[in-house]
LUMZA-643034 format. One line per 5 residues: number of its first residue (from 1); their letters; for each residue x, y, z of C-alpha. Coordinates in steps of 0.05 Angstrom, whole numbers, plus 5000, padded with zeros to 4 digits. Layout:
// LUMZA-643034
NUM) A) X:Y:Z ~ ...
END
This chain:
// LUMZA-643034
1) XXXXX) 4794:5442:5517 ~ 4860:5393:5512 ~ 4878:5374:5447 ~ 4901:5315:5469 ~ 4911:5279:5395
6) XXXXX) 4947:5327:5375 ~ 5001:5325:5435 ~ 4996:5261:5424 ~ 5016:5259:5349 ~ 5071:5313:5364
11) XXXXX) 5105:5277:5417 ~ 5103:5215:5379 ~ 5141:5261:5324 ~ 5200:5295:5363 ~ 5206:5229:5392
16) XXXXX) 5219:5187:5328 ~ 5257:5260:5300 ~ 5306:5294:5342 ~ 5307:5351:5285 ~ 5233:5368:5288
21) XXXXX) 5244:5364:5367 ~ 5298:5416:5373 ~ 5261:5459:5321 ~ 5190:5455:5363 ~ 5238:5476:5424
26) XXXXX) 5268:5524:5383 ~ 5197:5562:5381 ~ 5206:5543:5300 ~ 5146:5575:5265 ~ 5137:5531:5216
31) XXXXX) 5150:5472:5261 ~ 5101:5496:5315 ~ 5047:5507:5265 ~ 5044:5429:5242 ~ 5025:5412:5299
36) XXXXX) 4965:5443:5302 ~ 4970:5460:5380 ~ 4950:5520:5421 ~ 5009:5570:5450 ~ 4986:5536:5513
41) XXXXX) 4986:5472:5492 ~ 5066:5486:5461 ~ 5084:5525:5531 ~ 5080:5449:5554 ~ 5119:5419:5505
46) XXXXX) 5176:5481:5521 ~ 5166:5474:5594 ~ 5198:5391:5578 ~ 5262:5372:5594 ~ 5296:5358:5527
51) XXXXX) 5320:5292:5557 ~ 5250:5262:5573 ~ 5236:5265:5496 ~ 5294:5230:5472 ~ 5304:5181:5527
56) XXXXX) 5310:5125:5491 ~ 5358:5067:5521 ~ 5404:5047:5457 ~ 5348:5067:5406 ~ 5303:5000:5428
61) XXXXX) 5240:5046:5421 ~ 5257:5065:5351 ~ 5289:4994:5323 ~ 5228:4962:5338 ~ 5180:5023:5316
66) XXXXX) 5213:5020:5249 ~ 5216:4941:5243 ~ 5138:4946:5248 ~ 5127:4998:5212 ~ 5179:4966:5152
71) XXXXX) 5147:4896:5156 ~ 5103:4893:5098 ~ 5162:4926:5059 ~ 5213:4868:5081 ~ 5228:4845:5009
76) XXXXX) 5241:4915:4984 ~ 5281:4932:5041 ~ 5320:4864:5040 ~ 5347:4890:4962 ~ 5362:4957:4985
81) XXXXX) 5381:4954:5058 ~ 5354:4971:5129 ~ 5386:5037:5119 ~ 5337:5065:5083 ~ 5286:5071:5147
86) XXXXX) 5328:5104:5180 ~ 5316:5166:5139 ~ 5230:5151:5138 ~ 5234:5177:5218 ~ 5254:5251:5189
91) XXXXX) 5211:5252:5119 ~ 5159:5297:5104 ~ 5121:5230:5085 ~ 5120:5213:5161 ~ 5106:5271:5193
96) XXXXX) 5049:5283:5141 ~ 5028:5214:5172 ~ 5020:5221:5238 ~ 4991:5285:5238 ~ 4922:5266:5191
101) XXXXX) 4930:5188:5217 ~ 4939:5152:5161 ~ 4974:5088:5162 ~ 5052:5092:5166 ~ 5070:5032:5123
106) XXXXX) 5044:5068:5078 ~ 5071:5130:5088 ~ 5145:5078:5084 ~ 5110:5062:5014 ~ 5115:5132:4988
111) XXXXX) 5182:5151:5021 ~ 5215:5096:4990 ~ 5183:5111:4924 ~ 5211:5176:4928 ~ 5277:5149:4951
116) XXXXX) 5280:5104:4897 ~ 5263:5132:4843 ~ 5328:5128:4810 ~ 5353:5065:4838 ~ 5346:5000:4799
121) XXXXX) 5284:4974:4770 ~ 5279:4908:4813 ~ 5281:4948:4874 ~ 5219:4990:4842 ~ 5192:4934:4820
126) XXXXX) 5186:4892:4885 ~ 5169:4959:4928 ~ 5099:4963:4873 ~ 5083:4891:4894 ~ 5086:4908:4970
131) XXXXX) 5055:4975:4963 ~ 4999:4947:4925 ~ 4993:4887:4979 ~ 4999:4933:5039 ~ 4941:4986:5003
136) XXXXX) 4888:4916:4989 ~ 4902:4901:5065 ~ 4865:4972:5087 ~ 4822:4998:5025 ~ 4781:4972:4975
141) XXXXX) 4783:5003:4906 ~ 4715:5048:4888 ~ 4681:5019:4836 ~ 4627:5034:4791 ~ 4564:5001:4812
146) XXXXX) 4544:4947:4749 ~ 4474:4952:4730 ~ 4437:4907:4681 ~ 4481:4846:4648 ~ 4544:4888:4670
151) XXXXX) 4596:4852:4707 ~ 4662:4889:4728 ~ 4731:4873:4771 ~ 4710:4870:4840 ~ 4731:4925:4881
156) XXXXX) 4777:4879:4930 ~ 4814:4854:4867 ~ 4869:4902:4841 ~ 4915:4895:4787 ~ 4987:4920:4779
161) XXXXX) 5037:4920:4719 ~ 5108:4907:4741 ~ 5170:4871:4700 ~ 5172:4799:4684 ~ 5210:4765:4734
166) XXXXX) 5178:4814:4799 ~ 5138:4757:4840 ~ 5187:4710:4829 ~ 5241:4759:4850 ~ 5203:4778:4914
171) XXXXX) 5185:4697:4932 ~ 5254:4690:4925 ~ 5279:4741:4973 ~ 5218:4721:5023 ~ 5252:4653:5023
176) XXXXX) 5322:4690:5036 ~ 5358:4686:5103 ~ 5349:4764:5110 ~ 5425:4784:5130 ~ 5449:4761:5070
181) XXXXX) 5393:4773:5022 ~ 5426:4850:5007 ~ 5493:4814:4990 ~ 5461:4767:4949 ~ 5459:4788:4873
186) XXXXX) 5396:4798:4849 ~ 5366:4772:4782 ~ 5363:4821:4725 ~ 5277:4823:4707 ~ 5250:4819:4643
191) XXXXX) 5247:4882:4594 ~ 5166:4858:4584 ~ 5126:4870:4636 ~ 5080:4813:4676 ~ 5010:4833:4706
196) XXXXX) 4989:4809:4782 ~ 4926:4798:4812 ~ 4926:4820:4886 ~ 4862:4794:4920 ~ 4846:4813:4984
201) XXXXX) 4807:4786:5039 ~ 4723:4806:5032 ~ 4709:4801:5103 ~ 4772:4815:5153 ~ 4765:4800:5221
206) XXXXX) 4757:4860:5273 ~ 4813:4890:5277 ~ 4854:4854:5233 ~ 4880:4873:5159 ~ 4860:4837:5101
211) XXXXX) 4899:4769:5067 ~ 4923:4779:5005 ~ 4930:4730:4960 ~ 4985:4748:4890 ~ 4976:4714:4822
216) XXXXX) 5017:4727:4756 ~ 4965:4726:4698 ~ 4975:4705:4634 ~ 4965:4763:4578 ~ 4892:4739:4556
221) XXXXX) 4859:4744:4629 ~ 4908:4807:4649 ~ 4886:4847:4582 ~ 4809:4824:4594 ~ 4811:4849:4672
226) XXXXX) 4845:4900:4659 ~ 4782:4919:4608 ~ 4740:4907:4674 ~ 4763:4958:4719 ~ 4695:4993:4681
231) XXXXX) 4639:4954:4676 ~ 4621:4918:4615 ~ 4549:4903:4587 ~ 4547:4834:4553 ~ 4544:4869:4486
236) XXXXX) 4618:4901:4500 ~ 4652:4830:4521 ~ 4619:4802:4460 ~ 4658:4867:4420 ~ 4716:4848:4459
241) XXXXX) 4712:4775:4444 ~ 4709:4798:4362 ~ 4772:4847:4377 ~ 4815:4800:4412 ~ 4796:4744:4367
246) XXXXX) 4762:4698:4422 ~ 4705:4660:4414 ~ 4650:4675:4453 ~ 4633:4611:4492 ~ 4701:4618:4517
251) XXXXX) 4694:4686:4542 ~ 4632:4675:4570 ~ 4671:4612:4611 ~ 4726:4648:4639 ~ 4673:4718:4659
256) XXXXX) 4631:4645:4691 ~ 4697:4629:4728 ~ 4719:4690:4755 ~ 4649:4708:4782 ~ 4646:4648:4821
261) XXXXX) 4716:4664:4851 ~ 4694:4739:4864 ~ 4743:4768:4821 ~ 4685:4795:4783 ~ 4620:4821:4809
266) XXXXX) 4546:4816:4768 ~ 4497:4858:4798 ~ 4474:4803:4843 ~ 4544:4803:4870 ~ 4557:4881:4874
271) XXXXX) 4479:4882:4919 ~ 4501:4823:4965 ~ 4577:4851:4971 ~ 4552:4926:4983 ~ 4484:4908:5020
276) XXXXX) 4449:4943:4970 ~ 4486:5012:4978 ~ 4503:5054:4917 ~ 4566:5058:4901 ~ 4608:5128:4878
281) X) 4600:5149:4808
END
């Protein structure tokens, strides 16, 4: 039995690496055992001419594997430079990728979170907007079921905390011409911090990722969804309502809106959304 995933997912490796390459050639142990391969199965990959893995006329096989891969991280990548994918091909985050299959822009998400971690807060900031967008195109957020008068943020709905100033910031830069947009100087954000609203698409078509649609919120929506993410029984909104100093009938309007735009879900929402499956505690 061929595991022929697995060659697969290696050759895709020491092709995009030329470091992991020489070290699989090199009979590395370490090297050899990520890829999860039988001594057969790596005799093959010895028994290759070095050249026929990184034949690659002037890197056109790579430049346009990373401009894929780094297109739902444009903005980010626009403030800090292309340079920066250059390094994802020989990260950990990569390789950790391709070998269980999940998706690689988001693997780019959590190399450049890594890479960035010191670097300045609007590059941080605009890399959490795309990271969020690029996670509500593929996954839904697990949510508890509602039950009774419950209602609760719906689980294609996800909200992220970034500074004042980020979705402007990253319209901005969309709107860029994108060879100058890392000379341009970029606006210093806001020391308070702005909550989005990324809603995603409920039914994609096959094959195809989610749209996403971004909102800013103000504070009185942002603090109430954010009280959401559990559900809440009609008694706790109306305890909410008393904390926050709200009446009531307004509360009641604005949980009436959002249900109707399927940022919330009732239980009559959550059984027509899930098709009456239970949902994870």
């Amino acid at each position: 039995m061929v595991a022929h995933r697995a060659l697969q997912r290696t050759l895709f490796r020491m092709q995009l690496d030329s470091s992991f390459a020489q070290a699989v050639l090199a009979r590395d142990v370490a090297a050899e055992g990520s890829t999860e391969l039988s001594e057969r199965e790596l005799s093959w990959l010895h028994a290759l001419d070095p050249a026929c893995i990184s034949a690659d006329r002037a890197g056109a096989r790579r430049a346009q594997f990373l401009r894929n891969v780094g297109s739902e991280l444009a903005m980010t990548l626009r403030l800090t430079g292309m340079g920066l994918l250059d390094d994802f091909t020989r990260s950990s985050e990569l390789h950790a990728a391709v070998c269980d299959g999940s998706p690689l822009p988001l693997a780019l998400a959590r190399h450049l979170e890594r890479t960035l971690a010191a670097s300045e807060p609007a590059a941080r900031a605009v890399l959490e907007l795309e990271h969020g967008m690029a996670r509500a195109r593929r996954e839904l957020r697990t949510i508890q079921e509602p039950s009774g008068d419950q209602i609760v943020l719906a689980p294609w709905a996800r909200l992220i905390s970034v500074p004042a100033g980020t979705l402007a910031l990253a319209e901005a830069l969309r709107l860029r011409d994108p060879d100058s947009a890392a000379h341009t100087p970029v606006p210093r954000l806001a020391d308070e911090a702005e909550t989005l609203l990324i809603t995603a698409e409920r039914e994609p078509a096959p094959f195809q990722l989610r749209a996403v649609v971004v909102e800013r919120l103000a504070d009185a929506p942002a603090h109430f969804l954010q009280r959401a993410e559990r559900p809440l029984s009609r008694g706790e909104r109306a305890a909410y309502a008393r904390e926050v100093d709200a009446e009531p009938e307004e509360l009641d309007a604005l949980v009436a809106e959002l249900l109707h735009e399927g940022v919330l879900l009732d239980c009559t929402g959550w059984l027509h959304a899930s098709g009456g499956a239970t949902a994870p505690p």
